[in-house]
Structures are given as structure tokens and as C-alpha cells.
C-alpha positions as CSV (number, residue, x, y, z in Angstrom):
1,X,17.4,7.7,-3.5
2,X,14.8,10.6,-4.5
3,X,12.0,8.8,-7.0
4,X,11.6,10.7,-10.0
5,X,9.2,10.8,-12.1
6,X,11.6,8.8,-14.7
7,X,12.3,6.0,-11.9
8,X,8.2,6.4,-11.2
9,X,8.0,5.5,-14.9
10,X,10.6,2.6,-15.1
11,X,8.7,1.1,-12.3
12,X,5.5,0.9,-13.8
13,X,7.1,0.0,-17.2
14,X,8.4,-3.1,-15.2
15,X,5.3,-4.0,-13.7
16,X,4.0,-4.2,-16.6
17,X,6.2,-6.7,-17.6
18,X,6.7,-8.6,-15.0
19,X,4.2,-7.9,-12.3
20,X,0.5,-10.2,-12.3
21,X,-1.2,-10.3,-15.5
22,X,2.3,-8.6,-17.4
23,X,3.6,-9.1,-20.7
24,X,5.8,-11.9,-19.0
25,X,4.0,-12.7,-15.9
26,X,6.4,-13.4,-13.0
27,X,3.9,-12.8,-10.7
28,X,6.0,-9.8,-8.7
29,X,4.6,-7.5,-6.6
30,X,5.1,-3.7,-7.0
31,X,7.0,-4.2,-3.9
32,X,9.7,-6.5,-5.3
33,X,9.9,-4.5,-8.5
34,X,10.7,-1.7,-6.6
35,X,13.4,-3.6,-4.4
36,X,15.1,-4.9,-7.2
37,X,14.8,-1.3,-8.9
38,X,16.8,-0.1,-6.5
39,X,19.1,-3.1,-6.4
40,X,20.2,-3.1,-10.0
41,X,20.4,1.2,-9.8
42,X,22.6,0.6,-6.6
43,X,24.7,-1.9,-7.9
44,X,28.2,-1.0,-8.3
45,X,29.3,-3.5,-10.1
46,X,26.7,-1.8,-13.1
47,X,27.9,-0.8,-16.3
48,X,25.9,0.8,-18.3
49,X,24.2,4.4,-17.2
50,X,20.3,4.2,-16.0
51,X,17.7,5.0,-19.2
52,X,14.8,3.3,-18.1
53,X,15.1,0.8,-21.1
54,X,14.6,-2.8,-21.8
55,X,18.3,-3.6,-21.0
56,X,17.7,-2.2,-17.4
57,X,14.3,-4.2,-17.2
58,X,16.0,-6.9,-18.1
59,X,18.6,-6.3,-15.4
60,X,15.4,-6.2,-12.7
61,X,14.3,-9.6,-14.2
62,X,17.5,-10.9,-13.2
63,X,17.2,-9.7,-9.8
64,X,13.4,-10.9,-9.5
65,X,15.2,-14.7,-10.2
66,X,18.2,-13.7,-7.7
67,X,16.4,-12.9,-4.8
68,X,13.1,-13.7,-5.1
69,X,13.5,-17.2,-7.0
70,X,10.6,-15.2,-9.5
71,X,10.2,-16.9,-12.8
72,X,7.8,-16.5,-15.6
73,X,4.4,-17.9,-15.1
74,X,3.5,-20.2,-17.8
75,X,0.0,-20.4,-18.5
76,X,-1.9,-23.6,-19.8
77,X,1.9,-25.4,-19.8
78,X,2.2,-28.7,-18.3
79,X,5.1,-29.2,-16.1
């Protein structure tokens, strides 16, 4: 798969998110954002076209907690 700028974009967007320090912190690295980029846009079992919005980021949350076991960090929270 060719990255485009738009998939360059969608990455980043997702880091923010969910790489260290993000919006909701999962702790991922670029590297697994990426993986799991290409996961959800690879999976045929998709249904809903590719726009780089928070319904596919939310797709690539999913996949951070499928294969990686990746959950939000909670800060200053007991367990």
C-alpha cells in the first residue's frame, strides 16, 4: 500500500490520540499505529470507505486492544 499524504495524515492524527502523551494515552508507538492502520484499511470484512475520520480512528483503537492488549493509560487512578 502506497502512503499518501492523507494516510500520512490519518497516522499522525492517531498518534495523537493514542500514541504517549495523546488525547487518550494508550501509550502506542508510531509503529503499532501504523500496523494497525494498515490492519483496519486491509480488512475485508470493513464497511465503511476510508476518510481519515474519528470512526476509522476508532477502528485502530480497536485494533491497538486486539493485538497489542493497548489500553488507555489512566493517570493519577488507583487500580
Amino acid at each position: 500500500m502506497k502512503l499518501t499524504p492523507e494516510i500520512a495524515q490519518f497516522l499522525d492524527y492517531c498518534y495523537d490520540w493514542y500514541g504517549h502523551g495523546g488525547v487518550y494515552d494508550h501509550g502506542a508507538t508510531s509503529l503499532q499505529i501504523a500496523n494497525c492502520v494498515l490492519t483496519h484499511l486491509n480488512n475485508p470484512d470493513r464497511e465503511a470507505e476510508f476518510h481519515g475520520d474519528s470512526l476509522d480512528r476508532e477502528h485502530v483503537r480497536e485494533w491497538l486492544s486486539k493485538i497489542y492488549g493497548l489500553e488507555e493509560i489512566r493517570k493519577g487512578v488507583a487500580a
